[in-house]
C-alpha positions as YAML, in Angstrom:
chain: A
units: angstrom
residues:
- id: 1
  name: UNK
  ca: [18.79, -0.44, 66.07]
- id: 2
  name: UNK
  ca: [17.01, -1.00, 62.85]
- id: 3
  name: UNK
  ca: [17.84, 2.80, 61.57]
- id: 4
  name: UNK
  ca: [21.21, 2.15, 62.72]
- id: 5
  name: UNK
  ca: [21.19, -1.13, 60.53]
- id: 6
  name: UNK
  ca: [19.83, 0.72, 57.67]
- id: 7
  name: UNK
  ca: [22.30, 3.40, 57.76]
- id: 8
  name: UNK
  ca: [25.48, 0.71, 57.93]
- id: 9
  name: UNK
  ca: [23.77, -1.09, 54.95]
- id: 10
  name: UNK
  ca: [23.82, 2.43, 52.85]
- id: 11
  name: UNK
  ca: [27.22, 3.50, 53.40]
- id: 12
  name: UNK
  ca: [28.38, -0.49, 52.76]
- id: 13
  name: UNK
  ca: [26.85, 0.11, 49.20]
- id: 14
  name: UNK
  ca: [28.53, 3.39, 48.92]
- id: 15
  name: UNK
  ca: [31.88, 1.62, 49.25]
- id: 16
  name: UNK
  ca: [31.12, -0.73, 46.94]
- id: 17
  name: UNK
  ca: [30.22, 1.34, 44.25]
- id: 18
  name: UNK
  ca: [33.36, 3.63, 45.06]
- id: 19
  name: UNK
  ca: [35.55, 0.70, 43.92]
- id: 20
  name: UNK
  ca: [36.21, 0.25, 39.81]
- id: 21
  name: UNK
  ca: [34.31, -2.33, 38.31]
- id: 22
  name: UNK
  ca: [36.57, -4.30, 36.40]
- id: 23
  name: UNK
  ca: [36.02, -4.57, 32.54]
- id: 24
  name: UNK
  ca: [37.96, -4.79, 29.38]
- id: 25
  name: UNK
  ca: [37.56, -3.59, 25.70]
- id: 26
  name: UNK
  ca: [36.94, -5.83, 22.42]
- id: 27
  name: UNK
  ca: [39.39, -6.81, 20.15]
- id: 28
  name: UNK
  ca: [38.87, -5.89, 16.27]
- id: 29
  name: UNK
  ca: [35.63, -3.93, 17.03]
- id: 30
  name: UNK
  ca: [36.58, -0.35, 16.56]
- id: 31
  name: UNK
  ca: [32.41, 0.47, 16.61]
- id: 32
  name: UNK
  ca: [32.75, -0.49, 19.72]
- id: 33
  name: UNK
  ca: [36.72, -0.03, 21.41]
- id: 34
  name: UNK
  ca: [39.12, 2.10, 19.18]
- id: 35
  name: UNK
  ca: [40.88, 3.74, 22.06]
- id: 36
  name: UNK
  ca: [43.57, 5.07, 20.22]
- id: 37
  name: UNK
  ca: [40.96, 7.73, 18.06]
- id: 38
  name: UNK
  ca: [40.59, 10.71, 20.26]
- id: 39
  name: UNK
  ca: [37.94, 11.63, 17.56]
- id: 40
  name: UNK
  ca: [35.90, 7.93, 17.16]
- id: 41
  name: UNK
  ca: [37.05, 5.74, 20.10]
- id: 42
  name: UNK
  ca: [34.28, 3.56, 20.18]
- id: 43
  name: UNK
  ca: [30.67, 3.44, 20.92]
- id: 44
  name: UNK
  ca: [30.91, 1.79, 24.49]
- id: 45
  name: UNK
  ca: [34.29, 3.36, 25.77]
- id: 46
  name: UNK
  ca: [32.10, 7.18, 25.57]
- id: 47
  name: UNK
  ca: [29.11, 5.13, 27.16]
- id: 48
  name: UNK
  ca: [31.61, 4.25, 30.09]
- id: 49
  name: UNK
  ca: [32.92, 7.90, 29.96]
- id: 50
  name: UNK
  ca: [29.79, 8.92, 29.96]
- id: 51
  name: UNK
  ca: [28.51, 6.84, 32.97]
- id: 52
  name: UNK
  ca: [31.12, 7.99, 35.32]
- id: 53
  name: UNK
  ca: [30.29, 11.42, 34.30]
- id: 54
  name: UNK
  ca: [27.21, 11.35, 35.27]
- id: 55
  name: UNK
  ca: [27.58, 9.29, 38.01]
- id: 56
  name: UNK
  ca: [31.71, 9.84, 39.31]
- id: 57
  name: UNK
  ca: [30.85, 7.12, 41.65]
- id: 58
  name: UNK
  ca: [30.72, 4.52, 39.16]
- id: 59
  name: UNK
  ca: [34.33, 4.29, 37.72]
- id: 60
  name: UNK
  ca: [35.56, 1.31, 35.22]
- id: 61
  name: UNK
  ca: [38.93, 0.02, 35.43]
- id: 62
  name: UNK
  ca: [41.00, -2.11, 32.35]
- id: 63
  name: UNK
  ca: [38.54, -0.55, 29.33]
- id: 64
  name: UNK
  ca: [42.06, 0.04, 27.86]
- id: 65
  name: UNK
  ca: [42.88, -3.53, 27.38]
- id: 66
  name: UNK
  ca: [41.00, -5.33, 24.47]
- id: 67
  name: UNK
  ca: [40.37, -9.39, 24.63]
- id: 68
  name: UNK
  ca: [38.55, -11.48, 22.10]
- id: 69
  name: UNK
  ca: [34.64, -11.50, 22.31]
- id: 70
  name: UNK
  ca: [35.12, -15.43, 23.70]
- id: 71
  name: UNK
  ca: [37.48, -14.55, 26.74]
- id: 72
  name: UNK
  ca: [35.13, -11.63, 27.72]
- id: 73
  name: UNK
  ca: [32.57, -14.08, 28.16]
- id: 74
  name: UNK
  ca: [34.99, -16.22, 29.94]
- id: 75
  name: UNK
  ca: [36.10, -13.53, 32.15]
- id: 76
  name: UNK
  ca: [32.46, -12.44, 33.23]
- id: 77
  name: UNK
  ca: [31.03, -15.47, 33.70]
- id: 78
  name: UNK
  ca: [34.08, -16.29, 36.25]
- id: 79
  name: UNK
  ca: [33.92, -13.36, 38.10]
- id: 80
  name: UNK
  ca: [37.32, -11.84, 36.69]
- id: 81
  name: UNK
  ca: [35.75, -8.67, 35.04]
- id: 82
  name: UNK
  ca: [32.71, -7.54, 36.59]
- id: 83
  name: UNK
  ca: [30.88, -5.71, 33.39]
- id: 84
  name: UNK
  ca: [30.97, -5.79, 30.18]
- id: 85
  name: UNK
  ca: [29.99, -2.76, 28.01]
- id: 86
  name: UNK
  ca: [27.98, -3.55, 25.48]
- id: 87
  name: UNK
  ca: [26.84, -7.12, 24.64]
- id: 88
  name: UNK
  ca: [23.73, -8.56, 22.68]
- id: 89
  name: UNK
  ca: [21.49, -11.06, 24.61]
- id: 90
  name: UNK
  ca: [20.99, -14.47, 24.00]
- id: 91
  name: UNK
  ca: [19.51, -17.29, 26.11]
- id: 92
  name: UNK
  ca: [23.11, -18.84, 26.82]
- id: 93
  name: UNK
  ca: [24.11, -15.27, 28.32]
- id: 94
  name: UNK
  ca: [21.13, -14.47, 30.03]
- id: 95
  name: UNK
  ca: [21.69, -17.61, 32.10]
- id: 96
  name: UNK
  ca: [25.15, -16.73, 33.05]
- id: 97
  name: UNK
  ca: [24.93, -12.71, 33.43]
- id: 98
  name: UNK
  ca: [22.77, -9.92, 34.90]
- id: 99
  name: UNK
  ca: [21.65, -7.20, 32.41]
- id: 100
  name: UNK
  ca: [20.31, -4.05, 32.64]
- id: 101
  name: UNK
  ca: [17.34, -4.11, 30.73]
- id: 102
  name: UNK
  ca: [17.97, -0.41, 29.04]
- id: 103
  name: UNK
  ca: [19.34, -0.58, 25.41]
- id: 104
  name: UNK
  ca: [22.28, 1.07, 24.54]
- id: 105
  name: UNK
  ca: [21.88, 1.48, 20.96]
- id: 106
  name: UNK
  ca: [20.54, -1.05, 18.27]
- id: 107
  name: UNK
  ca: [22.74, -2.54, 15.35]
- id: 108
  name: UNK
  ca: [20.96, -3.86, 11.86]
- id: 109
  name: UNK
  ca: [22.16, -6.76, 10.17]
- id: 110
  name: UNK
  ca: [23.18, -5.49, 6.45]
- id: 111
  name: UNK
  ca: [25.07, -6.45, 3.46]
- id: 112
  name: UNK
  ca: [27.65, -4.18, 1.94]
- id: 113
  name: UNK
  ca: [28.74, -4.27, -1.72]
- id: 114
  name: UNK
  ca: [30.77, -1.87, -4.06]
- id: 115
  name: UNK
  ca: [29.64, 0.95, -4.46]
- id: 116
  name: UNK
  ca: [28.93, 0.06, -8.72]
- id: 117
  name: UNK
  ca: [27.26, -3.13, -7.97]
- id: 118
  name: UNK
  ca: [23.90, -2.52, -8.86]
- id: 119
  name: UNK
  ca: [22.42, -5.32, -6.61]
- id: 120
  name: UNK
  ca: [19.32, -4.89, -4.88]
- id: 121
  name: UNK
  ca: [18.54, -8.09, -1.82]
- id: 122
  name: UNK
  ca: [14.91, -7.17, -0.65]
- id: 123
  name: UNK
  ca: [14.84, -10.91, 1.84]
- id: 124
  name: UNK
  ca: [16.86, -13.45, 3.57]
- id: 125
  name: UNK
  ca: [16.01, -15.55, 0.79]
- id: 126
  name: UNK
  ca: [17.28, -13.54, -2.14]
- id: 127
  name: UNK
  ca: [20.44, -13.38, -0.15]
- id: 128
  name: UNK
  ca: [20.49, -17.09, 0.13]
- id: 129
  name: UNK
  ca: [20.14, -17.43, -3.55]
- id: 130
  name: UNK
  ca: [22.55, -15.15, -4.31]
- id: 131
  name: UNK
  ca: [25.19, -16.32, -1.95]
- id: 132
  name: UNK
  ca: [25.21, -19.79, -3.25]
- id: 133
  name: UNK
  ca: [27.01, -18.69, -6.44]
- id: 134
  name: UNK
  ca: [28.98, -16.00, -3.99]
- id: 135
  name: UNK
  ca: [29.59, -16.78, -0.28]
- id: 136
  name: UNK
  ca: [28.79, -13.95, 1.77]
- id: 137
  name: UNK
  ca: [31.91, -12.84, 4.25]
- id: 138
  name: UNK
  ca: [31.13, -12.39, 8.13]
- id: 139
  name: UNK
  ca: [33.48, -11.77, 10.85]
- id: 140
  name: UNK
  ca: [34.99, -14.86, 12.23]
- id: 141
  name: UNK
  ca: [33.67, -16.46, 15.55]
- id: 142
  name: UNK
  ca: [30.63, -13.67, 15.00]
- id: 143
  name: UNK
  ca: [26.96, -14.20, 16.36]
- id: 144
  name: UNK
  ca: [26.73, -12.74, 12.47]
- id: 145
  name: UNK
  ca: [28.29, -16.50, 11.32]
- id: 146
  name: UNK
  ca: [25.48, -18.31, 13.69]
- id: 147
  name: UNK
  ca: [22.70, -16.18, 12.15]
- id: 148
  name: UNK
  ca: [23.61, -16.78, 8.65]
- id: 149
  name: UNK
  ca: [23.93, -20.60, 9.35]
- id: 150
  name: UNK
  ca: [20.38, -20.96, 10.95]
- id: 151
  name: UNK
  ca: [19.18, -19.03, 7.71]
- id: 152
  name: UNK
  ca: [20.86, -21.60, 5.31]
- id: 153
  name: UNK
  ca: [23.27, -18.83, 3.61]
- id: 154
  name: UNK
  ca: [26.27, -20.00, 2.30]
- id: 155
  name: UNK
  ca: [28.88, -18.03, 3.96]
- id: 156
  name: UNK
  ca: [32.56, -17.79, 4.90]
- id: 157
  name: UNK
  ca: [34.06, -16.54, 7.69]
- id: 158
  name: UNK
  ca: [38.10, -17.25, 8.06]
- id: 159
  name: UNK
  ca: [39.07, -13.21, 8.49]
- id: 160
  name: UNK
  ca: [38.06, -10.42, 10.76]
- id: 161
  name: UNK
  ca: [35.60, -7.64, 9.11]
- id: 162
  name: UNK
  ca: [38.72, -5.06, 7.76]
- id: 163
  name: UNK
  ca: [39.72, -8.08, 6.13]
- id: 164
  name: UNK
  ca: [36.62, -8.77, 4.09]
- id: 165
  name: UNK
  ca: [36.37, -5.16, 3.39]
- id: 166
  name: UNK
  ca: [39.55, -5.28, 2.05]
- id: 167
  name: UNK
  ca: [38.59, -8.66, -0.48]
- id: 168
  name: UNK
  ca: [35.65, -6.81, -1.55]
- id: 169
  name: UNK
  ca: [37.16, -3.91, -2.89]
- id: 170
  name: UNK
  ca: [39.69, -6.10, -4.56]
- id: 171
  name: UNK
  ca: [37.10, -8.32, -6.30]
- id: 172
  name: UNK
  ca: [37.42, -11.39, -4.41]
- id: 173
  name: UNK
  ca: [33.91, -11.20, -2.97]
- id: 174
  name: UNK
  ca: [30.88, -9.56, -3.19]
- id: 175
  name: UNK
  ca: [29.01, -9.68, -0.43]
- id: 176
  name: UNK
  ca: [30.17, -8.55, 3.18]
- id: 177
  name: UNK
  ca: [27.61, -9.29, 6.00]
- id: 178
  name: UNK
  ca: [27.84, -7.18, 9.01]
- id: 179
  name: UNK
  ca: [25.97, -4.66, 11.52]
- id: 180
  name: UNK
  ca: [25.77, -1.60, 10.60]
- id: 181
  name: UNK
  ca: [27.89, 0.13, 12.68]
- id: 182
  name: UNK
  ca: [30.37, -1.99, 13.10]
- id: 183
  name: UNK
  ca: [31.14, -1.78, 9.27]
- id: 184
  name: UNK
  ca: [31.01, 1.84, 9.06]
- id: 185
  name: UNK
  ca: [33.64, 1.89, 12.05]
- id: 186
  name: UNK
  ca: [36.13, -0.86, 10.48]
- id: 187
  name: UNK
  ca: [36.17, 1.25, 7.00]
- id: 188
  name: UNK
  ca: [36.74, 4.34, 9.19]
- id: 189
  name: UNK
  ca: [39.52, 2.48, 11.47]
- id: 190
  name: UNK
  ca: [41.10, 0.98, 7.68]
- id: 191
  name: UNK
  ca: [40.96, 4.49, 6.13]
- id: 192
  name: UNK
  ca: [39.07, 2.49, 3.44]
- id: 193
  name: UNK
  ca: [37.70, 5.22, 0.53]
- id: 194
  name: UNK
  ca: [33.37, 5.10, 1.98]
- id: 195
  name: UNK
  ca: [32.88, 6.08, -1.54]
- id: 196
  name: UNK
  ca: [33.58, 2.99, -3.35]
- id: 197
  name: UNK
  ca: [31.43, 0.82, -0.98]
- id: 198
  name: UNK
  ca: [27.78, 0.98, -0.25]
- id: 199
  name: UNK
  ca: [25.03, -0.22, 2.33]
- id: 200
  name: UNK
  ca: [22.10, -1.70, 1.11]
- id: 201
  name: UNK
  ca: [18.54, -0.82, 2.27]
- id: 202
  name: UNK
  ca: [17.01, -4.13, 3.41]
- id: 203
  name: UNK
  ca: [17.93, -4.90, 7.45]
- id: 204
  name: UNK
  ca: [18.06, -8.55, 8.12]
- id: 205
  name: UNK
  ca: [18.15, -8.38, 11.80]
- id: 206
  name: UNK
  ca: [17.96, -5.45, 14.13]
- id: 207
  name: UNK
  ca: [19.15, -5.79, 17.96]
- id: 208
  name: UNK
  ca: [20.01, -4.11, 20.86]
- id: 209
  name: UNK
  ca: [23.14, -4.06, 22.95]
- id: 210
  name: UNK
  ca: [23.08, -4.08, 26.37]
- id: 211
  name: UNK
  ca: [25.47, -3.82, 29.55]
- id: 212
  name: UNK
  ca: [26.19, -7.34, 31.42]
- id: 213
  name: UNK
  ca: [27.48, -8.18, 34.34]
- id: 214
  name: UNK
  ca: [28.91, -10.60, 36.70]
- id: 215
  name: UNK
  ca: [26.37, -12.55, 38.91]
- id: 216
  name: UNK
  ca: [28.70, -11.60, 41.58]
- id: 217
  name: UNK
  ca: [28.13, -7.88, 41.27]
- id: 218
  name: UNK
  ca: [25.87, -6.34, 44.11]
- id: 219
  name: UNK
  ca: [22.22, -5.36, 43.63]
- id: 220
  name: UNK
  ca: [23.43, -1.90, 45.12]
- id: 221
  name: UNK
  ca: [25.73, -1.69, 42.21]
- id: 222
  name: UNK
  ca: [23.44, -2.78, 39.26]
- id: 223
  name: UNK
  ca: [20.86, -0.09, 40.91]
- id: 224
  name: UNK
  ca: [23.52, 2.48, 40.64]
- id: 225
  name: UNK
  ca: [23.86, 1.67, 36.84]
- id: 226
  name: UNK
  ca: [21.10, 1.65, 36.12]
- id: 227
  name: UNK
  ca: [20.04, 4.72, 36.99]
- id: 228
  name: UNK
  ca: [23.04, 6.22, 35.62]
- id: 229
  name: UNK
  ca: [21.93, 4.57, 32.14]
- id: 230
  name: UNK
  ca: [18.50, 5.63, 32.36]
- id: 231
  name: UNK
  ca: [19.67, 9.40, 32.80]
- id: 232
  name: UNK
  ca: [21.85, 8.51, 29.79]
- id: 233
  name: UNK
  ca: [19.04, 7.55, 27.69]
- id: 234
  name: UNK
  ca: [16.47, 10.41, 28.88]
- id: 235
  name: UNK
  ca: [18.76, 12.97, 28.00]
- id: 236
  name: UNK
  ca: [19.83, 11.84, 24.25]
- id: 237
  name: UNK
  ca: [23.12, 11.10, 25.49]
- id: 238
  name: UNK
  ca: [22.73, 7.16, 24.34]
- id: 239
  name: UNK
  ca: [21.10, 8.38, 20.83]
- id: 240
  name: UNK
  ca: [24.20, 11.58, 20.50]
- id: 241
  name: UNK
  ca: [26.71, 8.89, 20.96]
- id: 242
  name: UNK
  ca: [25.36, 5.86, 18.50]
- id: 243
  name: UNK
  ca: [24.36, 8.39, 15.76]
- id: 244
  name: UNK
  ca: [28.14, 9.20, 15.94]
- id: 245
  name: UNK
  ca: [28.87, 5.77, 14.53]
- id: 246
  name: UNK
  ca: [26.25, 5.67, 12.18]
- id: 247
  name: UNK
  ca: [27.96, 7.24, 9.13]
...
């Protein structure tokens, strides 16, 4: 009886992980969702490829439809989607969602200027300096605005990150704040000129992103992915795919 219990509890979790998991893309992160490049779509639609490649179990459905960061949240913490692929944890998050403690690939807070500005911001507190003669630009509704704020930086934040690209290589700011990654992808995605903008050196922040889930996804499940992940990240796969999106 109790083998016979085991063996109806294994093949239960085998149909489960046979269904899709439910997800969706971002909206206006192309570092992350930019399904229509064959060439660059987006750091966490190849880790999903990836996953089910390695695991064809595991398969994602809706990764094609891109929501705001807020309704993602929304939409996870209610049980609508059951993963999300990748988010950054905070407190708030990590009492509403399961994660899979295996980073994906870690972003740097960084400041980008034109590529003739001969600026050099070695601290948070330069950069607060300087940005109270010139606002810094963030993406709007970004965990980027709530860092800035805690750090006393005068910032703005009304437009998305092309946007602010855009107003710094007309001359209507100087500073862009952003991660990494996420810049390099929205100058790719604009067909911005990389050439007349530049990265500086100093990281403000570095984090990791992370895949999160619905507390109503099964143990069975979040096993699954995880192993998948860790095979991900033993083989390079995590580092091949991230160094994509790093220039």
């Amino acid at each position: 009886m109790k083998n016979l219990l085991l063996i109806c509890c294994f093949l239960l979790s085998q149909v489960v992980i046979a269904n899709d998991l439910k997800t969706v893309g971002q909206e206006e992160s192309p570092a992350k969702f930019n399904q229509q490049d064959g060439k660059r779509p987006g750091i966490c639609y190849e880790i999903i490829q990836a996953i089910n490649t390695i695991n064809p179990q595991i398969r994602f459905s809706g990764q094609n439809n891109n929501v705001p960061l807020k309704r993602i949240e929304a939409m996870l913490a209610s049980g609508e989607i059951d993963i999300s692929v990748c988010l950054l944890k905070s407190p708030d998050r990590m009492e509403k969602f399961n994660f899979i403690d295996i980073p994906l690939y870690s972003i740097k807070h960084v400041v980008m200027v034109n590529a003739d500005d001969k600026i050099e911001i070695k601290n948070m507190e330069e950069l607060k300096k300087l940005a109270q003669v010139s606002p810094v630009l963030a993406p709007f509704g970004s965990s980027l605005v709530n860092f800035l704020k805690s750090n006393g930086v005068n910032y703005i934040d009304n437009s998305q990150e092309s946007a602010n690209i855009k107003k710094l290589q007309i001359g209507r700011a100087r500073f862009v704040y952003g991660q990494d990654i996420s810049l390099f992808s929205s100058m790719e995605a604009g067909n911005f000129d990389k050439k007349k903008f530049k990265i500086l050196a100093t990281s403000f922040k570095d984090e990791n992103q992370y895949i999160a889930l619905s507390q109503t996804v099964s143990p069975a499940v979040i096993n699954e992915l995880k192993t998948a992940v860790e095979k991900l990240r033993v083989s390079g796969k995590l580092e091949e795919i991230s160094l994509k999106y790093k220039r």
